[in-house]
C-alpha positions in Angstrom: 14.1 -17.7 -6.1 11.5 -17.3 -8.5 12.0 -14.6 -11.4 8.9 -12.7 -10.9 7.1 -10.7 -8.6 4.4 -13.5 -7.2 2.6 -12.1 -4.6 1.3 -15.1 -2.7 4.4 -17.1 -3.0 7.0 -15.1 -2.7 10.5 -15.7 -2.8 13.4 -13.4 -0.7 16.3 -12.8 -2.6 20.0 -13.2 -1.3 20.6 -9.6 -2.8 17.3 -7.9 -1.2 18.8 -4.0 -2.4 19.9 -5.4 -6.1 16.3 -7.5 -6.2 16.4 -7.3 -10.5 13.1 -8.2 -10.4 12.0 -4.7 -9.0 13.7 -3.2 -11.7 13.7 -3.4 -15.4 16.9 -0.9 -15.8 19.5 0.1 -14.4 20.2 3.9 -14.1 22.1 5.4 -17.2 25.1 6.0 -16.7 25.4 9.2 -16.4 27.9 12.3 -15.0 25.1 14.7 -15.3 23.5 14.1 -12.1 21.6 16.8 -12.3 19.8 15.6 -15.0 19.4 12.6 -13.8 17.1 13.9 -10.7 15.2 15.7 -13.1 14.8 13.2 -15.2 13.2 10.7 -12.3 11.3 13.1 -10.8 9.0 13.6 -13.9 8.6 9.6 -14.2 7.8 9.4 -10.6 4.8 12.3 -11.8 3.9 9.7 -14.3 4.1 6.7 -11.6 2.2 8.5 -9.4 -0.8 9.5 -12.0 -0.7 5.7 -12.9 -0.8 4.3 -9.2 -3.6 6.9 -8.3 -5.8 5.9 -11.7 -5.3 2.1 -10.8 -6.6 2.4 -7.5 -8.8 5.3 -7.7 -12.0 5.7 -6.3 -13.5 5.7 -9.7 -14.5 2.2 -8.9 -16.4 3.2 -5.9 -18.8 5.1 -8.2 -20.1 2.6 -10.6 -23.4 2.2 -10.7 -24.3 -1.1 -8.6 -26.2 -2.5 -11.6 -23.2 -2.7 -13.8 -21.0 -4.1 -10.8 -23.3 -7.0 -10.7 -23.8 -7.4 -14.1 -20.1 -7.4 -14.8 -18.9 -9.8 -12.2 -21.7 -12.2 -13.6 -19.9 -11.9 -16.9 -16.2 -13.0 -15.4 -16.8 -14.9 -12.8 -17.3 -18.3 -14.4 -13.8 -18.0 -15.9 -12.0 -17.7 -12.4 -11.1 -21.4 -10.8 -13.7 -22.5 -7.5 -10.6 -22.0 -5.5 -9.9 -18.5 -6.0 -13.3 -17.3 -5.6 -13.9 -18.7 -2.4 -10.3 -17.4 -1.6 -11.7 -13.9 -2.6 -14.8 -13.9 -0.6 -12.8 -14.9 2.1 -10.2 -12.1 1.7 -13.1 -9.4 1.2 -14.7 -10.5 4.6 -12.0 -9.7 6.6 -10.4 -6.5 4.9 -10.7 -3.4 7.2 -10.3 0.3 6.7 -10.6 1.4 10.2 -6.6 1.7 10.0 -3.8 2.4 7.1 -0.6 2.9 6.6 1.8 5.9 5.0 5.6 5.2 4.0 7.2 8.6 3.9 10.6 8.3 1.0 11.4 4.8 1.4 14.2 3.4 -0.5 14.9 0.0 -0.3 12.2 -2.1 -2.5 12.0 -5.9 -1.2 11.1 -3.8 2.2 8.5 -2.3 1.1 7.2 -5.1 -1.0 7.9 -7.1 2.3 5.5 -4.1 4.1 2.9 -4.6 1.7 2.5 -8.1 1.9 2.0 -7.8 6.0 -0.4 -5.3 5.6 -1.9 -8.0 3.1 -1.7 -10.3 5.5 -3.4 -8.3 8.3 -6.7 -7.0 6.7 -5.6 -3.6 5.9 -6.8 -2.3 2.9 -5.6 0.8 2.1 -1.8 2.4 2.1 -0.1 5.5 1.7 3.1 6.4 0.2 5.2 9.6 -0.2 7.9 9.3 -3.0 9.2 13.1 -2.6 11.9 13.1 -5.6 14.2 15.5 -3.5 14.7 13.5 -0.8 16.3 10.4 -3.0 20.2 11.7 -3.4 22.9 9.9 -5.8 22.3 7.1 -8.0 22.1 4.4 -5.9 18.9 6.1 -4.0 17.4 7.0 -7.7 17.9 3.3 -8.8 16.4 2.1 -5.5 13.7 4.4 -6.1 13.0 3.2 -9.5 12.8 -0.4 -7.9 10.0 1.1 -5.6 7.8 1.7 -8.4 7.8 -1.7 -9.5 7.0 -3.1 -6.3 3.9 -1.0 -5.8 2.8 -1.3 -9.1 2.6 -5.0 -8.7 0.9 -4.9 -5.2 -3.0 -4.9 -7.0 -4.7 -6.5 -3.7 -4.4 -3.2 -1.8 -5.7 0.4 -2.9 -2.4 2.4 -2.7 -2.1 6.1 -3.4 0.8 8.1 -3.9 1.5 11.5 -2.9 4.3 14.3 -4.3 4.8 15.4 -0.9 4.6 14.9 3.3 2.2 17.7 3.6 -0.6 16.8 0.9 -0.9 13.4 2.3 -0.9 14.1 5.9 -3.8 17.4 5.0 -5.7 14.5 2.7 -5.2 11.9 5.7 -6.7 14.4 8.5 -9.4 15.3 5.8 -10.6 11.9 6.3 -10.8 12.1 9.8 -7.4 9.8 10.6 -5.1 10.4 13.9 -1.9 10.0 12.6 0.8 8.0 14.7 4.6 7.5 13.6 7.3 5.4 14.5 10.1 7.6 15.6 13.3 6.4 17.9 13.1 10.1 19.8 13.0 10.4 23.4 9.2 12.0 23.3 8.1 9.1 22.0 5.3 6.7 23.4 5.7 2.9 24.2 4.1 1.2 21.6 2.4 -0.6 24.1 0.6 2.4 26.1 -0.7 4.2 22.6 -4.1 4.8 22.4 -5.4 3.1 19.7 -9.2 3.9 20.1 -11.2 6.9 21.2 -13.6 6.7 23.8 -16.7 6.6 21.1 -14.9 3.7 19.3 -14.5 5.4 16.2 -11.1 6.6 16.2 -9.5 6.0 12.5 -5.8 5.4 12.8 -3.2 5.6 10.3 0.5 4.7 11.1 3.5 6.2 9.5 6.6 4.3 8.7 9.7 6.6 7.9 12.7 6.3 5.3 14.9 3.2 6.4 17.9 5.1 7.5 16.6 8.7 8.4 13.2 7.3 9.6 10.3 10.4 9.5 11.6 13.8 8.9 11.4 17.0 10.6 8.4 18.0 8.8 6.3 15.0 9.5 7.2 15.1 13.3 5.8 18.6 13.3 2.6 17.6 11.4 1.4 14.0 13.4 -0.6 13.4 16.5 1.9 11.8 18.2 4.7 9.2 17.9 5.8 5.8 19.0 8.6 3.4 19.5 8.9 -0.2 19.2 11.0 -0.9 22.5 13.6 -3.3 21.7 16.2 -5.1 24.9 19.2 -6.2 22.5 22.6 -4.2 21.0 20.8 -3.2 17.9 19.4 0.2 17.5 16.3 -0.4 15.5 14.0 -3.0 13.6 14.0 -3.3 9.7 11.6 -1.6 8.4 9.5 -4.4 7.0 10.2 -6.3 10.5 8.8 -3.0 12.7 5.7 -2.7 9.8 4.7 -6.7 10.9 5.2 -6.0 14.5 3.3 -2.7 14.5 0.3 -4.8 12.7 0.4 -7.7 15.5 0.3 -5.0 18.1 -2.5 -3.4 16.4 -4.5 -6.8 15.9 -3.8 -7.4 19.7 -5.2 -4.2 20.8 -8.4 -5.1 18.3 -12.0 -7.1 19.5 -12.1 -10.4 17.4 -15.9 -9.0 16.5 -14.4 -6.2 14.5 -16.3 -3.6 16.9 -13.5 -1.9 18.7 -9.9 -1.5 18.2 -7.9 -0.2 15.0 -8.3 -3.5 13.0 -11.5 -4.3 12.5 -12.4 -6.8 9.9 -15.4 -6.8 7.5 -16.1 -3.2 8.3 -16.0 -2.2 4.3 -19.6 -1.1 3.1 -21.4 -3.8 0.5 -20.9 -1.2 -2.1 -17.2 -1.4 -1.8 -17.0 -5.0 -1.5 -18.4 -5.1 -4.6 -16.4 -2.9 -6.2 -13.1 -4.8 -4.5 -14.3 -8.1 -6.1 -14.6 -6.7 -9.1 -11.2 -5.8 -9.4 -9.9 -8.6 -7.7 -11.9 -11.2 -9.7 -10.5 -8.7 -13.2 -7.0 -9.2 -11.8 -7.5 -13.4 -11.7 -8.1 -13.5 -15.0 -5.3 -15.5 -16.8 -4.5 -12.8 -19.3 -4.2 -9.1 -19.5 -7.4 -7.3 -20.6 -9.2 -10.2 -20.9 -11.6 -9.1 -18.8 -12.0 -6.5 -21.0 -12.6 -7.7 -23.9 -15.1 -10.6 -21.7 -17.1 -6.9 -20.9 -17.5 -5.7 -24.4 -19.2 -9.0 -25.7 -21.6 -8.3 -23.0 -21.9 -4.7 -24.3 -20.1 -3.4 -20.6 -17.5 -1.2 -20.8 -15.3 -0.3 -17.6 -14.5 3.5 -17.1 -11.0 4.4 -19.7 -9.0 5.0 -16.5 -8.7 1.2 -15.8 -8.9 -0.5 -18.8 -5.4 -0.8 -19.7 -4.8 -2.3 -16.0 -7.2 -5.4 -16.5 
């Protein structure tokens, strides 16, 4: 097992839930639970402000000039094999569909989640991290872990949300119908959902609940409707980063190969955002932190203050 968090060759550990490399610390120990909870909810604040600077859409409002001027600047110092690797990448990423984890706890899950949704084209996630919901220390040090492994997932835009309400409102803002895996009787066959509107241009996002609660009450009461993954053995339900991959091929199957129905559909990012994707991408190949910073400056660029301390 390697000792750090490499996202294309990645390594499962025999402990998955005591994974040290998704977390730096341990919890103090501490009687004063109390405390405690208040203590992690203000650094999840802080998380939170940092995930949603990283991968803010600040990006997606440079002016195209500087976007090409800057990737001039760093792409001679990323290898032949990782640029084609990035065009490739770029070509096929989709945001026709994405994903929200509501309170997960356990982190090599969701890093597992991540890297399938990688794997799969989509581009953009969602996660809740609502501090109440974590209870004792072994949930707060779990949740600690969490932060660490999506702070390390910079191929996807992920943004983070205080609470299930504010991202499901921001979510139907954008025009998304909202489907969640739940193991309740009312639930749809995974395999009858309707994954495209008449028109085609159904957005689709798919929530994934909390690995031993699944979705709560409040998010049952707030979706468009909700699906199960139908299983023929003794066990109850899937892991959660095994029902993520099989969601995904079930979306893929249900998708034209020509991107033009269907809730994955590759290459359907504008040119603008591409642009703006590989510029981050090709910032994050870069051999050593804030080089690609300090590349910019001879040049007289500067990137926006909210990202400079990422690249």
């Amino acid at each position: 097992m390697t000792e750090t968090l490499d996202w294309e060759t990645f390594d499962y550990s025999d402990r998955p839930k005591h994974d040290i490399r998704f977390s730096n610390r341990e919890i103090p120990q501490t009687s004063n639970l109390e405390e405690l909870v208040i203590n992690e909810t203000e650094a999840d604040k802080v998380h939170a402000n940092e995930i949603n600077s990283q991968h803010s859409s600040h990006f997606e409002t440079m002016d195209p000039e500087f976007l090409a001027a800057a990737t001039s600047v760093v792409e001679p110092y990323i290898n032949p094999k990782r640029l084609s690797k990035i065009s490739t990448v770029l070509a096929q990423r989709t945001k026709q569909s994405c994903f929200l984890f509501e309170n997960p706890t356990n982190p090599s899950n969701v890093w597992a989640c991540l890297r399938s949704l990688d794997s799969f084209g989509i581009q953009n996630v969602h996660v809740v991290v609502d501090s109440s919901q974590y209870n004792g220390k072994a949930m707060l040090n779990a949740k600690r872990g969490m932060r660490s492994a999506m702070g390390s997932a910079s191929w996807l835009t992920i943004q983070n949300h205080p609470s299930t309400l504010e991202a499901i409102t921001k979510l139907k803002e954008e025009g998304y119908t909202i489907y969640a895996s739940d193991l309740t009787p009312d639930s749809v066959d995974i395999r009858d959902l309707k994954w495209d509107s008449d028109d085609g241009r159904q957005k689709v996002c798919v929530v994934m609940g909390n690995e031993m609660k699944g979705i709560s009450d409040e998010m049952r009461g707030l979706v468009d409707g909700t699906f199960t993954i139908p299983m023929s053995g003794m066990a109850e339900s899937f892991n959660l980063s095994a029902a993520t991959a099989i969601t995904l091929a079930h979306m893929s199957a249900n998708s034209d190969r020509d991107g033009t129905r269907g809730p994955l559909r590759p290459g359907d990012l504008s040119q603008h955002e591409r642009n703006c994707m590989r510029l981050k991408w090709l910032l994050n190949s870069l051999p050593q932190h804030r080089m690609g910073e300090a590349l910019l400056r001879k040049k007289g660029l500067e990137l926006p203050k909210e990202f400079r301390k990422y690249f």
